[in-house]
Backbone as numpy.savetxt, mean C-alpha at the origin, in Angstrom:
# Nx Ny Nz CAx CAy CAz Cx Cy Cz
-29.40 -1.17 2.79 -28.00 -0.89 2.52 -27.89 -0.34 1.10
-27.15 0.61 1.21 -26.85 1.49 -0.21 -25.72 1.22 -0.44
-25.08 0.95 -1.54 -23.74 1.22 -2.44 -23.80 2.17 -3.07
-22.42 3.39 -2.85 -22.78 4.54 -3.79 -21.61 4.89 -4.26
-20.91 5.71 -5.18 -19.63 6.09 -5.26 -19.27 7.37 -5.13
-18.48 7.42 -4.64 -17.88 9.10 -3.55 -16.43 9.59 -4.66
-16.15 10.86 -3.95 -14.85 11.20 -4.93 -14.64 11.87 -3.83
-13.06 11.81 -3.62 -12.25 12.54 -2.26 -12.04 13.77 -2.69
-12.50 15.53 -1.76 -11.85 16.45 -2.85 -12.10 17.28 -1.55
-10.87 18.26 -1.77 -10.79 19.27 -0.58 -11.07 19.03 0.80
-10.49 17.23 1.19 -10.93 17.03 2.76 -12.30 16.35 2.63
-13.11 15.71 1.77 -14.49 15.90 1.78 -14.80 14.49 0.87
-15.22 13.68 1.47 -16.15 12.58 0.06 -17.39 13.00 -0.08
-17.64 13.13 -1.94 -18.74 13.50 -2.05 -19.13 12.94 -3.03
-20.82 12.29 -2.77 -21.30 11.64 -3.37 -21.43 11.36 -4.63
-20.93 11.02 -6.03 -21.49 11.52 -7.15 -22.72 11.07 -7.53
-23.58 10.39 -6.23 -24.97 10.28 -7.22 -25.73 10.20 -5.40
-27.03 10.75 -5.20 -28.09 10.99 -4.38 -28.12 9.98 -3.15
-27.97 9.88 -2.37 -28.27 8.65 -1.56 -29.62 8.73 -0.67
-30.44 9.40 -1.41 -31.63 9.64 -0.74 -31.91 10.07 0.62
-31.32 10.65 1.11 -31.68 10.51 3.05 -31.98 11.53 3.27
-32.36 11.66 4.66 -32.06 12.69 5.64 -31.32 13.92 5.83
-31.31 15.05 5.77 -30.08 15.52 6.06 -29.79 15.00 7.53
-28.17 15.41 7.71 -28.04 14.87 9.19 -28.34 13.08 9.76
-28.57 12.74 8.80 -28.56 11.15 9.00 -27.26 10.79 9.05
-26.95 10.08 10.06 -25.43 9.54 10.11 -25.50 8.06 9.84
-24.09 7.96 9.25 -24.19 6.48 8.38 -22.69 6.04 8.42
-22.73 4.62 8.40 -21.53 4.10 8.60 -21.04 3.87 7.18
-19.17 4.08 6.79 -18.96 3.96 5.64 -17.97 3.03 5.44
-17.47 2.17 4.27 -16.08 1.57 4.41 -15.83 1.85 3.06
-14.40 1.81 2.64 -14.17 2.88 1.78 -13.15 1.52 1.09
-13.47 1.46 0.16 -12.27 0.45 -0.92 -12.07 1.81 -2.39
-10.53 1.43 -1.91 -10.38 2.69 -3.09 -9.62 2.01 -4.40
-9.65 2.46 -5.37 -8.91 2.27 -6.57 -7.43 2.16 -6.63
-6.75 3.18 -5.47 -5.85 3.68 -5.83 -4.51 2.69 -4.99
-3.46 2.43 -5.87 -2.91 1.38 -5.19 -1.11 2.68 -4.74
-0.91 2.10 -3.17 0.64 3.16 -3.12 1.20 2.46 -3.44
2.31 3.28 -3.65 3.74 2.54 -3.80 4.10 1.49 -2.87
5.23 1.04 -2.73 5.69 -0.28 -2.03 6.38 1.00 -1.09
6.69 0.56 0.09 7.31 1.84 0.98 9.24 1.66 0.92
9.40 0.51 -0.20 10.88 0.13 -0.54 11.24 0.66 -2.45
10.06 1.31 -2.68 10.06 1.60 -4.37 11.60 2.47 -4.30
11.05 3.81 -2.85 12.12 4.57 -3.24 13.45 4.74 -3.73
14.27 3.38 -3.06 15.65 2.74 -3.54 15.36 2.48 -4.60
14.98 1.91 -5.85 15.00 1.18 -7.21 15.23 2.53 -7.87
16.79 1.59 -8.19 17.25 2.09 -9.36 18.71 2.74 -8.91
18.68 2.82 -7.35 20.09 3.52 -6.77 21.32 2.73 -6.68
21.38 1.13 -6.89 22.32 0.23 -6.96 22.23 0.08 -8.58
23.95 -0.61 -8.56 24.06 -0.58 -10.45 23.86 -2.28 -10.02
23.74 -2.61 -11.24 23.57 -4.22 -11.19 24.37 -5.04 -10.53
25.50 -4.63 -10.57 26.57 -5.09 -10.22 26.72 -5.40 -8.50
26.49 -3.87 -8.20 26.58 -3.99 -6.51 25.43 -4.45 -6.18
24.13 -4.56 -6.95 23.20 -5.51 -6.19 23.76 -6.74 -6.36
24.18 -7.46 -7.51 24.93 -9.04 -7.57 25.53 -9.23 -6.25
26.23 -8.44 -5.75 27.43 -8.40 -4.71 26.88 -8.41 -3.36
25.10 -7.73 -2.99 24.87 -7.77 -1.94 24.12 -9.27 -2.09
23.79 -9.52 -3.26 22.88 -10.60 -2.74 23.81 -12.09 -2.98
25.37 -12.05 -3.11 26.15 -12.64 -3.11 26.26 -12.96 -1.85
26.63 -11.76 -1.32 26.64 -11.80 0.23 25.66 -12.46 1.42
24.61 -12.33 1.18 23.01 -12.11 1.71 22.94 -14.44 1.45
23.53 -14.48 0.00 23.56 -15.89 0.05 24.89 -16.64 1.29
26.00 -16.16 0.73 26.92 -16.49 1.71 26.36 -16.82 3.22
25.82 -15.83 4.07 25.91 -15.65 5.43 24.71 -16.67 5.33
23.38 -16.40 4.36 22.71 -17.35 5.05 23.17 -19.30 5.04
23.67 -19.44 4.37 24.54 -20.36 4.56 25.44 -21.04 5.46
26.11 -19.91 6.33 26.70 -20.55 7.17 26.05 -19.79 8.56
24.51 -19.82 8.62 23.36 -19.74 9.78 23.62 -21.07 10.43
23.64 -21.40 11.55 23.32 -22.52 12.46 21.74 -22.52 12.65
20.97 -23.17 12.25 19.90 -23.17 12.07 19.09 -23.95 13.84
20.06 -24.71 14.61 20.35 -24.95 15.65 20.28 -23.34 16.89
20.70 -22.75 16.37 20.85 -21.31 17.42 19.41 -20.81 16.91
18.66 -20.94 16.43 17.02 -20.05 16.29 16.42 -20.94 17.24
């Protein structure tokens, strides 16, 4: 088993250092990358003023409150 480090570029991981083989040797890969995405909820931050977020999560407290915890 080899550990090696690759760089993604034009469609393509490519090795930055020799992995000795074969050409045409096929090899299984798993790929842990560096790179962390966004949250898929980032995009909203920052579109509510403080205020109307206070107000939804005023709300958001209210209702859960009067849940019948009986009806789940």
């Amino acid at each position: 088993m080899q550990k090696l480090l690759a760089i993604y570029e034009n469609g393509l991981l490519r090795p930055l250092n020799n992995p000795n083989l074969p050409e045409n040797t096929k090899v299984n890969i798993v790929i842990e990358s560096n790179v962390t995405l966004p949250h898929s909820l980032s995009q909203f931050a920052g579109i509510l003023s403080d205020q109307e977020a206070e107000e939804i999560e005023n709300i958001i407290n209210q209702e859960f409150n009067i849940v019948n915890n009986d009806e789940w």
